[in-house]
N, C-alpha and C positions, 0 to 999 in steps of 0.2 A: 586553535584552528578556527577560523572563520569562513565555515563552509558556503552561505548564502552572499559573499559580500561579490557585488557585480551580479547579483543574478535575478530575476523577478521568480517569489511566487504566488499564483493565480491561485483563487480561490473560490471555485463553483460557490456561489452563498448557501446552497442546498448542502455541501457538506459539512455545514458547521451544525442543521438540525439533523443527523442520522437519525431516521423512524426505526431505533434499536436499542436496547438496553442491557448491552451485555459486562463485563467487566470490568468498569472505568479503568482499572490500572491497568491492566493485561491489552486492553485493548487501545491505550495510548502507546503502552511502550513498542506494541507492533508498528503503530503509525508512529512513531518518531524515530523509531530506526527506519522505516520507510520512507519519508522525508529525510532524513540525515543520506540515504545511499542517492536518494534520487539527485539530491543536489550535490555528491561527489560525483556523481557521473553526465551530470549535465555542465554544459557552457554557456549556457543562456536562459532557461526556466525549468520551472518547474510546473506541473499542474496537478491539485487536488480537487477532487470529484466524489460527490457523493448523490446518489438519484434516487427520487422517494422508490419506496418498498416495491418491488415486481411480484407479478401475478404468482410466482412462484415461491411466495413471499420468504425472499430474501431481500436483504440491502446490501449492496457492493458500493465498498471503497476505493476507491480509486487514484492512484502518486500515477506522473507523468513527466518523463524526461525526454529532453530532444535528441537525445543518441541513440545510435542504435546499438543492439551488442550485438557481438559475434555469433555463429553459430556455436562455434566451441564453446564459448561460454554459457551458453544459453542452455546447452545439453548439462553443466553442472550447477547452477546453481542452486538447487536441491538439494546438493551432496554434501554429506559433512565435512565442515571444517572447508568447505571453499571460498574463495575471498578472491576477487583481483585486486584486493588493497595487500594480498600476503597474508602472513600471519596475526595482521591487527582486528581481521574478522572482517564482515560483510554479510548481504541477506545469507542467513544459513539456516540451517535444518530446526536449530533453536524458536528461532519464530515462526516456523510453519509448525511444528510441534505445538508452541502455544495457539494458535489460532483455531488448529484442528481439536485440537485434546479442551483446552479452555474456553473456547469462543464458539465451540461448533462449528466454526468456520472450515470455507476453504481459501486455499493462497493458489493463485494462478499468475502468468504475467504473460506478456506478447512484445514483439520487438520484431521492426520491419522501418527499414529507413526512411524511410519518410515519414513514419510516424513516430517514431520512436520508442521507448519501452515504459511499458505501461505493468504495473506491479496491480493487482487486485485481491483485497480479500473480503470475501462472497460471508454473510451471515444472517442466521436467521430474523427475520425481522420479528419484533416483537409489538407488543399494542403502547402509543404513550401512554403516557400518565391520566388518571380521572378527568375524562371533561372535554379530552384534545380528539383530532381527530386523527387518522393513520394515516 
């Protein structure tokens, strides 16, 4: 399956430094199955986003597709075991579990036609490394 072919995606430069140091694996396999849904459900791009640490110090990341969803859909995707791809899976309960439980994070998203749906997960920001700055 070649999900990205015909499709652009953007890439705020700011997200490739997240001011966060949480669990490289746990915390890729959330973004990569976020970028994997985003580009089954877009037709034209995608966009990833990451904006230094807020005063409330968190960092949010941020997948962005040009569709919008449904309402119906939008009331489950939460729910276990829900997919519009069927039973091959989809964002589910699995990775907002890991985010919350392992990442401390939260998972939120938004979807309004014109803007399309925007998947986010909110984490605590942490300090970089000896010497850098936050």
């Amino acid at each position: 399956m070649n999900l990205g072919k015909g499709k652009k995606i953007l890439v705020n430069p700011a997200a490739l430094t997240p001011n966060s140091n949480p669990t490289p694996v746990i915390l890729g396999r959330v973004m990569v199955n976020m970028i994997k849904n985003a580009l089954e459900g877009s037709k034209r791009e995608i966009q990833l986003r990451c904006p230094r640490s807020r005063r409330d110090g968190t960092v949010t990341l941020s997948v962005t597709n040009t569709e919008f969803m449904p309402r119906e859909v939008q009331l489950q995707v939460f729910q276990r075991s829900f997919s519009t791809r069927g039973p091959s899976g989809g964002w589910n309960l699995g990775h907002e579990l890991l985010t919350e439980r392992y990442l401390n994070g939260k998972v939120s998203f938004t979807s309004s036609p014109d803007k399309g749906t925007t998947f986010y997960v909110s984490l605590p920001a942490q300090p970089g490394p000896a010497g850098t700055k936050a």
